[in-house]
PDBQT receptor file of N, H, CA, C and O in Angstrom, charges set to zero:
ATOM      1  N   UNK A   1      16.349 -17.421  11.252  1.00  0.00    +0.000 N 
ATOM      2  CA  UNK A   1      15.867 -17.841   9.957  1.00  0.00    +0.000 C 
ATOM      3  C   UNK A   1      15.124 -16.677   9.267  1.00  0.00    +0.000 C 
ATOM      4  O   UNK A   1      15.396 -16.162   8.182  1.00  0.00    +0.000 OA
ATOM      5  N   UNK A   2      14.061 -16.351  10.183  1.00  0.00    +0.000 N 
ATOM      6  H   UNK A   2      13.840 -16.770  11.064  1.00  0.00    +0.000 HD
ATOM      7  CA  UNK A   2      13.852 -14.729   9.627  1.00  0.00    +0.000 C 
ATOM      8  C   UNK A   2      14.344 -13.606   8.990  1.00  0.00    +0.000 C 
ATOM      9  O   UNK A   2      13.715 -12.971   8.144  1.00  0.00    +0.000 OA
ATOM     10  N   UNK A   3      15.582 -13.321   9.425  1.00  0.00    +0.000 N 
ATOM     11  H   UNK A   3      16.093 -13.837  10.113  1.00  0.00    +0.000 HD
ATOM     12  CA  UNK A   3      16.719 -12.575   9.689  1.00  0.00    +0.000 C 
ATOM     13  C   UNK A   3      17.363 -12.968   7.830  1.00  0.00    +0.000 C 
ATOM     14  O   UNK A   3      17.754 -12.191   6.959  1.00  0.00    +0.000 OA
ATOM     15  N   UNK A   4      17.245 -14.251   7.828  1.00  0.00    +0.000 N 
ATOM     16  H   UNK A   4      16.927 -14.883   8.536  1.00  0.00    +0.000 HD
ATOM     17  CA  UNK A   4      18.234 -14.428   6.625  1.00  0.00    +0.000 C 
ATOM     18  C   UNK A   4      17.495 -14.343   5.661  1.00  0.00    +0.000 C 
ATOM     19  O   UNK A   4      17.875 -13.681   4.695  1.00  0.00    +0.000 OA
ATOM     20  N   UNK A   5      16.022 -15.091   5.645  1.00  0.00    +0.000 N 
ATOM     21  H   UNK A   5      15.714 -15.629   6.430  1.00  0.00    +0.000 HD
ATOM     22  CA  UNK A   5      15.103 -14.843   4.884  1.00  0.00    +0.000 C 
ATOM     23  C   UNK A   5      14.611 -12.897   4.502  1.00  0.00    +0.000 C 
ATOM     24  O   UNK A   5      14.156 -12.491   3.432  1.00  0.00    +0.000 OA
ATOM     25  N   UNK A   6      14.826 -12.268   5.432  1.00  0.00    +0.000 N 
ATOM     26  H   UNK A   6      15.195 -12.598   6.301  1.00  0.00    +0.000 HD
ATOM     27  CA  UNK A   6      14.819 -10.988   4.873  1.00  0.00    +0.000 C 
ATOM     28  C   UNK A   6      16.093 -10.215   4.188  1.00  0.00    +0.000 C 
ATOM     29  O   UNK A   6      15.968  -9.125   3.630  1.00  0.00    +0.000 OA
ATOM     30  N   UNK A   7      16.922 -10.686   4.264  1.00  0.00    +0.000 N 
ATOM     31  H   UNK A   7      17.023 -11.571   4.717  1.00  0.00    +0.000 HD
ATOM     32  CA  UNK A   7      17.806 -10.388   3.698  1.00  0.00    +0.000 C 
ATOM     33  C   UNK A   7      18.610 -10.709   2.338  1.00  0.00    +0.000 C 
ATOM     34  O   UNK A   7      19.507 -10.181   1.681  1.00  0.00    +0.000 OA
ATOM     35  N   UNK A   8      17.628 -12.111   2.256  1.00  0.00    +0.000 N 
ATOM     36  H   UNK A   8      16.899 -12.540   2.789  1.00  0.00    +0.000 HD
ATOM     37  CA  UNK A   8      17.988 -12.340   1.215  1.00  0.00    +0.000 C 
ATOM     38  C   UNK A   8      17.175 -11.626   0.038  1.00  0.00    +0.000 C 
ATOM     39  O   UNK A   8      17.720 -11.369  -1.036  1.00  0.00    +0.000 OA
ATOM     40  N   UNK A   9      15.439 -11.229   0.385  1.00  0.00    +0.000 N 
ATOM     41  H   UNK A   9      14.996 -11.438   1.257  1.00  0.00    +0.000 HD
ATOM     42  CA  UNK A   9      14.796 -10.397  -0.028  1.00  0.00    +0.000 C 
ATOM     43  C   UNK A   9      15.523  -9.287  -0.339  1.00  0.00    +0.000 C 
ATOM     44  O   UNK A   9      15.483  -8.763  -1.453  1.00  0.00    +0.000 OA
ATOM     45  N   UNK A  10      16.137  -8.922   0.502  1.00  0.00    +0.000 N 
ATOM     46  H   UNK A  10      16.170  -9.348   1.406  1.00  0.00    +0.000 HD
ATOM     47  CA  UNK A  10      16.562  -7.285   0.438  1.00  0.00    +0.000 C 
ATOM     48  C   UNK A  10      17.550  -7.699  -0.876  1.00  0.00    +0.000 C 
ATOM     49  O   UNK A  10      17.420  -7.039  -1.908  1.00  0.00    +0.000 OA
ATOM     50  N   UNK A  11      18.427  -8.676  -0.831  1.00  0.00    +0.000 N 
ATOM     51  H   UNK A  11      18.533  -9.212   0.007  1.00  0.00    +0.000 HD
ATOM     52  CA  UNK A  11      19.565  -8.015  -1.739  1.00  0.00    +0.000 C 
ATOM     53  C   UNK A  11      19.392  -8.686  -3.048  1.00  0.00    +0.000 C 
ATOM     54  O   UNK A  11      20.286  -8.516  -3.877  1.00  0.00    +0.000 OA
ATOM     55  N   UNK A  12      18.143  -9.593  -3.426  1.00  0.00    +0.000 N 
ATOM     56  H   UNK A  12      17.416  -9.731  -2.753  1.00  0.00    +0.000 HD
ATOM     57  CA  UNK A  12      17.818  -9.975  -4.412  1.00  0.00    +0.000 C 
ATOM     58  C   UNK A  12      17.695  -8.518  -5.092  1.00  0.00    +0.000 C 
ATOM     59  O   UNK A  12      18.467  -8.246  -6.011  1.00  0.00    +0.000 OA
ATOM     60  N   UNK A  13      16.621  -7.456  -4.604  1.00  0.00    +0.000 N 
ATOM     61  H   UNK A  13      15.994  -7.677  -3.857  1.00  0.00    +0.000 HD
ATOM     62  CA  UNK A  13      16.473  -6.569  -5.262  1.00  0.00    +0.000 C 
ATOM     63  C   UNK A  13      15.407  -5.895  -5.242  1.00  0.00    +0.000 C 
ATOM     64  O   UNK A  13      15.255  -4.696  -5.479  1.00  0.00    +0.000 OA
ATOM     65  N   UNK A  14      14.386  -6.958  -4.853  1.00  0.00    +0.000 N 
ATOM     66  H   UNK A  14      14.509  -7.931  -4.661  1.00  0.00    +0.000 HD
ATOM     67  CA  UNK A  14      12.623  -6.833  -5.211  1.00  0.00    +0.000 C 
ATOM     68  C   UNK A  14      12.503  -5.887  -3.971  1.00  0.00    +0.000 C 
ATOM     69  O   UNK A  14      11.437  -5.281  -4.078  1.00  0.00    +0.000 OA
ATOM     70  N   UNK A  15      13.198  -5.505  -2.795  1.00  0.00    +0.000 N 
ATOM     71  H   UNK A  15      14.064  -5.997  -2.708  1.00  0.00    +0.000 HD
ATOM     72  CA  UNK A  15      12.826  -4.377  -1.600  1.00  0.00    +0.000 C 
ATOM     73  C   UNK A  15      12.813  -2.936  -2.595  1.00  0.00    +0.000 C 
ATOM     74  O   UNK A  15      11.934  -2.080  -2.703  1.00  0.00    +0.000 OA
ATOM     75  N   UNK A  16      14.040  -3.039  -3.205  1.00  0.00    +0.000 N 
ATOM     76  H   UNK A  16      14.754  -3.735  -3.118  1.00  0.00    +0.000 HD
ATOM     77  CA  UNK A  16      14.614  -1.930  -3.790  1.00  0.00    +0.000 C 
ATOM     78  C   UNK A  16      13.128  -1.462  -5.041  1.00  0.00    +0.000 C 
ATOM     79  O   UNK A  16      12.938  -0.308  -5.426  1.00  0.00    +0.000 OA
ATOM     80  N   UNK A  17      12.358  -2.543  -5.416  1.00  0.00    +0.000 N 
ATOM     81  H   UNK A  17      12.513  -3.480  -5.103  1.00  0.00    +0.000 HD
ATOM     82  CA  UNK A  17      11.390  -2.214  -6.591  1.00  0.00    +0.000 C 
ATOM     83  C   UNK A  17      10.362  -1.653  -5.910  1.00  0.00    +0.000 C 
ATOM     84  O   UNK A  17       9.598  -0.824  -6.404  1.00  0.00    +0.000 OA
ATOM     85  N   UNK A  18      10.319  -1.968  -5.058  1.00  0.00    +0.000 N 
ATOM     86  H   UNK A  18      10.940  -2.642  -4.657  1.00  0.00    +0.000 HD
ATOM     87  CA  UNK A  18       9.075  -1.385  -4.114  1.00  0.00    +0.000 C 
ATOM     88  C   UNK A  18       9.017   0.286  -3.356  1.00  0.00    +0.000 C 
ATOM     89  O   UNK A  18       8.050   1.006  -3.107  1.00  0.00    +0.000 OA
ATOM     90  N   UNK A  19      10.271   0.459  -3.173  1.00  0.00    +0.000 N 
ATOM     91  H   UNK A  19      11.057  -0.126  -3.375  1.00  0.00    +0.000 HD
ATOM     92  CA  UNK A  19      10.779   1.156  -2.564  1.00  0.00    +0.000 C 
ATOM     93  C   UNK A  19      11.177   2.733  -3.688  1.00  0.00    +0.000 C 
ATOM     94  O   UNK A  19      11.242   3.885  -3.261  1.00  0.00    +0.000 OA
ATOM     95  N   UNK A  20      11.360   2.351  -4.961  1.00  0.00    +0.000 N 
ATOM     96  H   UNK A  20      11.308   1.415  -5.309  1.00  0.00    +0.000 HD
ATOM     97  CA  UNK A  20      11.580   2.845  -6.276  1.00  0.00    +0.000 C 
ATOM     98  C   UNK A  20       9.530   3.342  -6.343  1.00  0.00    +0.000 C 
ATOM     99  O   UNK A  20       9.027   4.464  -6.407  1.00  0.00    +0.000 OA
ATOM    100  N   UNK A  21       9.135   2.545  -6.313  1.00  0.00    +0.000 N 
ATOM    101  H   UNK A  21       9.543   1.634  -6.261  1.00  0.00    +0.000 HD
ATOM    102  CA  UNK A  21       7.846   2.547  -6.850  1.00  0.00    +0.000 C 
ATOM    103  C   UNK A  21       7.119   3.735  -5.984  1.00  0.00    +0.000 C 
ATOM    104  O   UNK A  21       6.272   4.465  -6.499  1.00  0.00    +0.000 OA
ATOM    105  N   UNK A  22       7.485   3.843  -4.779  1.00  0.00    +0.000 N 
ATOM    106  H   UNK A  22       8.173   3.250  -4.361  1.00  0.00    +0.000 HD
ATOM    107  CA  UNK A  22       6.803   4.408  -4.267  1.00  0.00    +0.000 C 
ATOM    108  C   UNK A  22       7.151   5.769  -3.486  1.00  0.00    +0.000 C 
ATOM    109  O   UNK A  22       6.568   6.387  -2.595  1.00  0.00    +0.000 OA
ATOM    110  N   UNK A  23       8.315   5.969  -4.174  1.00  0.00    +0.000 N 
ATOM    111  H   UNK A  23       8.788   5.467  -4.897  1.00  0.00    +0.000 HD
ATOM    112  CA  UNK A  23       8.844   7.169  -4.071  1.00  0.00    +0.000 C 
ATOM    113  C   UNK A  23       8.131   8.497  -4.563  1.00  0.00    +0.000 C 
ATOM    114  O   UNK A  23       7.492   8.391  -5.610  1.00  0.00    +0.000 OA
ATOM    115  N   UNK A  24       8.160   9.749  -3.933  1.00  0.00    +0.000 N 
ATOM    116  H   UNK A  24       8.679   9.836  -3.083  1.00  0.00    +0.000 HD
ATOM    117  CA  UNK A  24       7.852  10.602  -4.933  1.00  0.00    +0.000 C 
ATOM    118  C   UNK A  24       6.646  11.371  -3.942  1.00  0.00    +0.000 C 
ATOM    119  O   UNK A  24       6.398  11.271  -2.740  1.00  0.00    +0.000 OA
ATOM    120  N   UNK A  25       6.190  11.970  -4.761  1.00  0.00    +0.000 N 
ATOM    121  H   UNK A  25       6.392  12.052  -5.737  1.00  0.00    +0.000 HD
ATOM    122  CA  UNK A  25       5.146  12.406  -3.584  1.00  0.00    +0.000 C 
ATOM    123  C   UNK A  25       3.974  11.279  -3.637  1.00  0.00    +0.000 C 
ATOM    124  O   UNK A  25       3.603  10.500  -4.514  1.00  0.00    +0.000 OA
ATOM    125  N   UNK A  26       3.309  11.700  -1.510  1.00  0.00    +0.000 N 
ATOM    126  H   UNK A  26       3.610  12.333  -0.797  1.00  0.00    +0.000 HD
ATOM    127  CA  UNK A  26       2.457  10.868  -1.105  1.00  0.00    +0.000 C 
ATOM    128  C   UNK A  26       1.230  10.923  -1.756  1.00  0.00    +0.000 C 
ATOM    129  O   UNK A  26       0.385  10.028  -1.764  1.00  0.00    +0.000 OA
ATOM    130  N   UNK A  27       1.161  12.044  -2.320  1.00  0.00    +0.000 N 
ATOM    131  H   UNK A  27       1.848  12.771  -2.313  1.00  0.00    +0.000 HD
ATOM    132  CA  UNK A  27      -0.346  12.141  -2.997  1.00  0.00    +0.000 C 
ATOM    133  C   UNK A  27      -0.275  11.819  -4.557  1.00  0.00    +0.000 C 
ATOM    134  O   UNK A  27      -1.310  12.127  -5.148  1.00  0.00    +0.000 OA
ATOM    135  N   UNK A  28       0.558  11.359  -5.213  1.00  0.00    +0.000 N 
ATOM    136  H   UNK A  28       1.399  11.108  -4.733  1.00  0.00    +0.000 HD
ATOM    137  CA  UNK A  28       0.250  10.515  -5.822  1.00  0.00    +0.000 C 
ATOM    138  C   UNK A  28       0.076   8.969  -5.923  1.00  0.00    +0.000 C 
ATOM    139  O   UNK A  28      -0.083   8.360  -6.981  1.00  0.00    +0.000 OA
ATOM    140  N   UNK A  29       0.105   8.654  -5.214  1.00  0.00    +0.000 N 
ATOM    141  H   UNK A  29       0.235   9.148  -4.354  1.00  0.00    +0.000 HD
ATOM    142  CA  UNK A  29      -0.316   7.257  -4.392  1.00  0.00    +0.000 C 
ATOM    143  C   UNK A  29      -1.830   6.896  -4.401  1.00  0.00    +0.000 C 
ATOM    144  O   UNK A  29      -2.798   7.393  -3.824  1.00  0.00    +0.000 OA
ATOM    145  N   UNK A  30      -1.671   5.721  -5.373  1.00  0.00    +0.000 N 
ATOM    146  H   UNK A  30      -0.885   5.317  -5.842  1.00  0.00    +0.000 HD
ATOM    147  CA  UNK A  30      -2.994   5.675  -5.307  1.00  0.00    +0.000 C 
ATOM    148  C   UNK A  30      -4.182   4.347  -4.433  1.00  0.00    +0.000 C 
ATOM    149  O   UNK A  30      -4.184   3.125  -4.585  1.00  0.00    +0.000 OA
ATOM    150  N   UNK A  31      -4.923   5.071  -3.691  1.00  0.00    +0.000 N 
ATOM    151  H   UNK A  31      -4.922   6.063  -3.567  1.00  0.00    +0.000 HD
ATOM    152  CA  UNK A  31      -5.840   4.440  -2.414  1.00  0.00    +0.000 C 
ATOM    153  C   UNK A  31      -6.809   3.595  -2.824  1.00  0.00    +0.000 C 
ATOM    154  O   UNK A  31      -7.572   3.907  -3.738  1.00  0.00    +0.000 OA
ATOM    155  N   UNK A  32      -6.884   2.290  -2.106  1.00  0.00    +0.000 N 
ATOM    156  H   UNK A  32      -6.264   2.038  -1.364  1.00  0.00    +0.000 HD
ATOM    157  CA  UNK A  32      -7.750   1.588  -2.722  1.00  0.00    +0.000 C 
ATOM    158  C   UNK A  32      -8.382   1.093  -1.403  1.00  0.00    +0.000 C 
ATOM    159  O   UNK A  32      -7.641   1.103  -0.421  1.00  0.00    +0.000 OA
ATOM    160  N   UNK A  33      -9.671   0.656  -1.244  1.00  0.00    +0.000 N 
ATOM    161  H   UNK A  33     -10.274   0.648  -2.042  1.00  0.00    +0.000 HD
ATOM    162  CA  UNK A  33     -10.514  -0.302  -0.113  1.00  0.00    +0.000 C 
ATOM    163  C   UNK A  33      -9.761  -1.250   0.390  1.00  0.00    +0.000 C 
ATOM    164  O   UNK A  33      -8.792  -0.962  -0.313  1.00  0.00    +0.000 OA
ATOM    165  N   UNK A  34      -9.431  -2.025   0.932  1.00  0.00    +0.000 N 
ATOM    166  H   UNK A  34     -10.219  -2.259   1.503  1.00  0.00    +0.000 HD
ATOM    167  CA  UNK A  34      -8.949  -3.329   1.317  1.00  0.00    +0.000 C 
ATOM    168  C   UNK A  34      -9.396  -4.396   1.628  1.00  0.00    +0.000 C 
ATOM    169  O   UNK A  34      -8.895  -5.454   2.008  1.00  0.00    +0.000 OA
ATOM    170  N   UNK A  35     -11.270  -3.737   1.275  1.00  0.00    +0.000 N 
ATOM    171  H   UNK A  35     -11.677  -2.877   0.967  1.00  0.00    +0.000 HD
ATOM    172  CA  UNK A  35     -12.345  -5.024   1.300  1.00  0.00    +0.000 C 
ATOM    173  C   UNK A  35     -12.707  -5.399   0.096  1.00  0.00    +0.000 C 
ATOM    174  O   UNK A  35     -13.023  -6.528  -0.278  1.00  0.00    +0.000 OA
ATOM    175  N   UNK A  36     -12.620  -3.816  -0.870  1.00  0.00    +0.000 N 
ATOM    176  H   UNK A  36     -12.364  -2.899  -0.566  1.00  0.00    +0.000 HD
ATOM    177  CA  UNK A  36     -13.657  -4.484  -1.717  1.00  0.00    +0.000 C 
ATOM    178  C   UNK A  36     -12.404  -3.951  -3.545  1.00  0.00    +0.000 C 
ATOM    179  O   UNK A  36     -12.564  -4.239  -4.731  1.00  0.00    +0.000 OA
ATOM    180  N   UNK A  37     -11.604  -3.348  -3.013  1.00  0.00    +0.000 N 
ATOM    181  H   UNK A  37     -11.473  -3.114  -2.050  1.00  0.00    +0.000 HD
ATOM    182  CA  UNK A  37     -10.443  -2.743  -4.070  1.00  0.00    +0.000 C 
ATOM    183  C   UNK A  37     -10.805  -1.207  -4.811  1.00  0.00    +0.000 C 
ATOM    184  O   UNK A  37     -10.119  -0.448  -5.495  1.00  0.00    +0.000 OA
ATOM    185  N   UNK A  38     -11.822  -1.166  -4.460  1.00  0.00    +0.000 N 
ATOM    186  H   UNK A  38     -12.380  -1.783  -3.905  1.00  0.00    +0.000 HD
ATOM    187  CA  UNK A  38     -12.453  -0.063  -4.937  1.00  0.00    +0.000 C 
ATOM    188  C   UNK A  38     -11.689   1.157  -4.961  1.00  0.00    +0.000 C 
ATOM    189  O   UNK A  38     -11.527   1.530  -3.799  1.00  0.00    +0.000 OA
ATOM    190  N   UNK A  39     -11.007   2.148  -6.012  1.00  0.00    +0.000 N 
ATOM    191  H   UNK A  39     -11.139   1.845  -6.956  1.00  0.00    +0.000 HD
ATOM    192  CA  UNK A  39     -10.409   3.608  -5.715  1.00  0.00    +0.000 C 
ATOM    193  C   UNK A  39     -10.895   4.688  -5.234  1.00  0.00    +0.000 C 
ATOM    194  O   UNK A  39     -11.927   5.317  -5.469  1.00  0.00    +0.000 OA
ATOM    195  N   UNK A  40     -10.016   4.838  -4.520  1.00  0.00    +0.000 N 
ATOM    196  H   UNK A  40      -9.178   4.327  -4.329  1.00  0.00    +0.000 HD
ATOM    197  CA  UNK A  40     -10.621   6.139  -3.171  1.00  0.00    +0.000 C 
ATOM    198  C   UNK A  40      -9.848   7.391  -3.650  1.00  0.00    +0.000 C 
ATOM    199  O   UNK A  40      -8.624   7.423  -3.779  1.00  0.00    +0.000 OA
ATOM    200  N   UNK A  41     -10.537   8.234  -3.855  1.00  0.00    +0.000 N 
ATOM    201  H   UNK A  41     -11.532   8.208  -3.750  1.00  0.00    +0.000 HD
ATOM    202  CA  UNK A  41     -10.428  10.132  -3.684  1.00  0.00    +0.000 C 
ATOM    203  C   UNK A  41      -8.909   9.998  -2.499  1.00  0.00    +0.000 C 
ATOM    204  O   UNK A  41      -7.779  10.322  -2.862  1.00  0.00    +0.000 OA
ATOM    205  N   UNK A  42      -9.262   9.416  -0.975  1.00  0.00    +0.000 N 
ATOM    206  H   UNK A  42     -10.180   9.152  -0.680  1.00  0.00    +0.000 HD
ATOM    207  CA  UNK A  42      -8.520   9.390  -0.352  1.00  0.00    +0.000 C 
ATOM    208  C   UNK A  42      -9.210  10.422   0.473  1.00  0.00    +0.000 C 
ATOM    209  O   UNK A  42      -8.523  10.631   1.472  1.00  0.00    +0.000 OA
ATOM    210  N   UNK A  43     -10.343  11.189   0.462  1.00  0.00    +0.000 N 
ATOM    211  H   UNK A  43     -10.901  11.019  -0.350  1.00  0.00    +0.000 HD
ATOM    212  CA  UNK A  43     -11.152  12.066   1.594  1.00  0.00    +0.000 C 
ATOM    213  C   UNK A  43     -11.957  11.196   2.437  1.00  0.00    +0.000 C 
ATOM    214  O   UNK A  43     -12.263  11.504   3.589  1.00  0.00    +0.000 OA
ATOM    215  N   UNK A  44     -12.299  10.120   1.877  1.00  0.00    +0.000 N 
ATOM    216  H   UNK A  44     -12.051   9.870   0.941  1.00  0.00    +0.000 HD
ATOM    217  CA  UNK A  44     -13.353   9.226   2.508  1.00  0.00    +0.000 C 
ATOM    218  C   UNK A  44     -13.164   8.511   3.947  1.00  0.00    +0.000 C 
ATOM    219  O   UNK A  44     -12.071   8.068   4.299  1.00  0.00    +0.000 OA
ATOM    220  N   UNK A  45     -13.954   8.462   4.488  1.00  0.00    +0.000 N 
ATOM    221  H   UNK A  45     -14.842   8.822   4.202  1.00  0.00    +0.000 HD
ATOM    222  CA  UNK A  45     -14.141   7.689   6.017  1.00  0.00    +0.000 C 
ATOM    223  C   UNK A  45     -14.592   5.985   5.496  1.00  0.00    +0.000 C 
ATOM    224  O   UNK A  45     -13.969   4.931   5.629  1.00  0.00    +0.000 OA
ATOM    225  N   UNK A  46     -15.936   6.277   4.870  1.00  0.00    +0.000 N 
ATOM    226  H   UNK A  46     -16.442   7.133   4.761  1.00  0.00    +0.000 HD
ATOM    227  CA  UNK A  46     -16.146   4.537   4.700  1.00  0.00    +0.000 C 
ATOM    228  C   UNK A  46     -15.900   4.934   3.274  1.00  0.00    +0.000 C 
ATOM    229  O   UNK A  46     -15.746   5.930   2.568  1.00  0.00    +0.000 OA
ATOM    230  N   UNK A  47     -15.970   2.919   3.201  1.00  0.00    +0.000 N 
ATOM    231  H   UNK A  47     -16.095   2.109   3.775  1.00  0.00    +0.000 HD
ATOM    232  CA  UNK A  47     -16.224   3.067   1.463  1.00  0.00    +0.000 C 
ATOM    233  C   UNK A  47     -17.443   3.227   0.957  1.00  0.00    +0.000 C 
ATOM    234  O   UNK A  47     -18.373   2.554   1.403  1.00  0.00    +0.000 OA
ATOM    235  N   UNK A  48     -17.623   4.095  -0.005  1.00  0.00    +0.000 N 
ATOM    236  H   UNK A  48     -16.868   4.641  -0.368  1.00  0.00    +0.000 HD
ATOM    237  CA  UNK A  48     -19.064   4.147  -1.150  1.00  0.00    +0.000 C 
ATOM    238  C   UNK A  48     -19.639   2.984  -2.084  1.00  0.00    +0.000 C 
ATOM    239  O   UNK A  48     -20.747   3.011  -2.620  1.00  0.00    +0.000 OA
ATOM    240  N   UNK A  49     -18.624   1.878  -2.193  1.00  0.00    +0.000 N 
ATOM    241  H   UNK A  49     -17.724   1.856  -1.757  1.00  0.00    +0.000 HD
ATOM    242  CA  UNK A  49     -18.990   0.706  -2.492  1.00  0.00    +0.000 C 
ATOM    243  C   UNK A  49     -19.724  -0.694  -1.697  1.00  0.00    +0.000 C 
ATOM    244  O   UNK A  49     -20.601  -1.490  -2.034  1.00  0.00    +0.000 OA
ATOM    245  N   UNK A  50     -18.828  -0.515  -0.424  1.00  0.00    +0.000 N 
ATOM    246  H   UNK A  50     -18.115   0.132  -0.151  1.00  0.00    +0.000 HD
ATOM    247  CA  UNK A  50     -18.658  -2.200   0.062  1.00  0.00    +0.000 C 
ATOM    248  C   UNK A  50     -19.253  -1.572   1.905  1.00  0.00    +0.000 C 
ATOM    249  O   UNK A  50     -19.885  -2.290   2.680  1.00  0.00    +0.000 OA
ATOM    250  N   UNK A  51     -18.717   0.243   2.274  1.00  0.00    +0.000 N 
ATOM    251  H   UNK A  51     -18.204   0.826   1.644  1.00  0.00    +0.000 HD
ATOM    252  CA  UNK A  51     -18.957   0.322   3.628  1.00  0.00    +0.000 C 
ATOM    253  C   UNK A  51     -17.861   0.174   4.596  1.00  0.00    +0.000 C 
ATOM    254  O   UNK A  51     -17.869   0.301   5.820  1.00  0.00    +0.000 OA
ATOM    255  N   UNK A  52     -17.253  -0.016   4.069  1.00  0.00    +0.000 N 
ATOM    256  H   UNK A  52     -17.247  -0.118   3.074  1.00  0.00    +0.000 HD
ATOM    257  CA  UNK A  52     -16.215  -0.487   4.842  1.00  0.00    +0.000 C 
ATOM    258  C   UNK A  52     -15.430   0.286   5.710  1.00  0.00    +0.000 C 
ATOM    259  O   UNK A  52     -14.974   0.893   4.741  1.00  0.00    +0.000 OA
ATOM    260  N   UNK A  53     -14.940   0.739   6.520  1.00  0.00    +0.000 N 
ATOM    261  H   UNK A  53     -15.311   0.246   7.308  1.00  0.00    +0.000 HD
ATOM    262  CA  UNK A  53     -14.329   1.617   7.334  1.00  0.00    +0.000 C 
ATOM    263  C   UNK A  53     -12.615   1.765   7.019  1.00  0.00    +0.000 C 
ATOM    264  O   UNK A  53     -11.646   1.081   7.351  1.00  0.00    +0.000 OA
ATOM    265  N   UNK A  54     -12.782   3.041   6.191  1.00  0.00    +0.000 N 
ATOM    266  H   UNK A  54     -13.569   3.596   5.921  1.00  0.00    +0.000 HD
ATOM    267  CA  UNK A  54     -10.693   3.492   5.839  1.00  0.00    +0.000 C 
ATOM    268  C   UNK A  54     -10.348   3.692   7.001  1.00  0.00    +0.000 C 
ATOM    269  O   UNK A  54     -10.794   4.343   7.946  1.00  0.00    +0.000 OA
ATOM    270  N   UNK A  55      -9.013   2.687   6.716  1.00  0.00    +0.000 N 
ATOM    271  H   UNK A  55      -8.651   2.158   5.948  1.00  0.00    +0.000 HD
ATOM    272  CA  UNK A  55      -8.241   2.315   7.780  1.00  0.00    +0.000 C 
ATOM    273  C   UNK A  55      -7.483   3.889   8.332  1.00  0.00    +0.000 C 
ATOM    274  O   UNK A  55      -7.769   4.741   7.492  1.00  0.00    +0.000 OA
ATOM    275  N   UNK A  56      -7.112   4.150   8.826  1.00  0.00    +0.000 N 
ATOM    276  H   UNK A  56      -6.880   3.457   9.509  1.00  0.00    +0.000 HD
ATOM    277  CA  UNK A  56      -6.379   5.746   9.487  1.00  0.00    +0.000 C 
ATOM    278  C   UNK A  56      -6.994   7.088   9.065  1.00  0.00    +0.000 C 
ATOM    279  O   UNK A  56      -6.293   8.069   8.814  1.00  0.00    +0.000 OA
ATOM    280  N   UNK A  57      -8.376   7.089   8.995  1.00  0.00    +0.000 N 
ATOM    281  H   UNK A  57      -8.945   6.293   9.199  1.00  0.00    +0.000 HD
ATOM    282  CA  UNK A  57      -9.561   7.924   8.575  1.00  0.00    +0.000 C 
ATOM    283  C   UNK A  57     -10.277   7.852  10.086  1.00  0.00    +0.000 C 
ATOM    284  O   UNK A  57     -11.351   8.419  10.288  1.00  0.00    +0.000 OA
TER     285      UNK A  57
């Protein structure tokens, strides 16, 4: 059921928008908290807002 349910994702289209979107270079990608949404430089360890600890930092 999984299996079909992702696939039907895939060929609707919406994989392909995501996938479009985020092409390109990594550093323009832009980093946000995941506690508090806050935009990150992307140098940071915690957040300067909320504290929070960046995830693969």
């Amino acid at each position: 059921m999984r299996a079909a349910e992702l696939l039907k994702w895939f060929e609707s289209g919406e994989y392909q928008k995501i996938i479009d979107k985020h092409t390109g270079d990594i550093e323009s990608l832009e980093l946000t908290c995941l506690k508090c949404g806050l935009k990150l430089s992307g140098t940071e360890t915690f957040c300067g807002n909320c504290g929070a600890k960046i995830s693969g930092r």
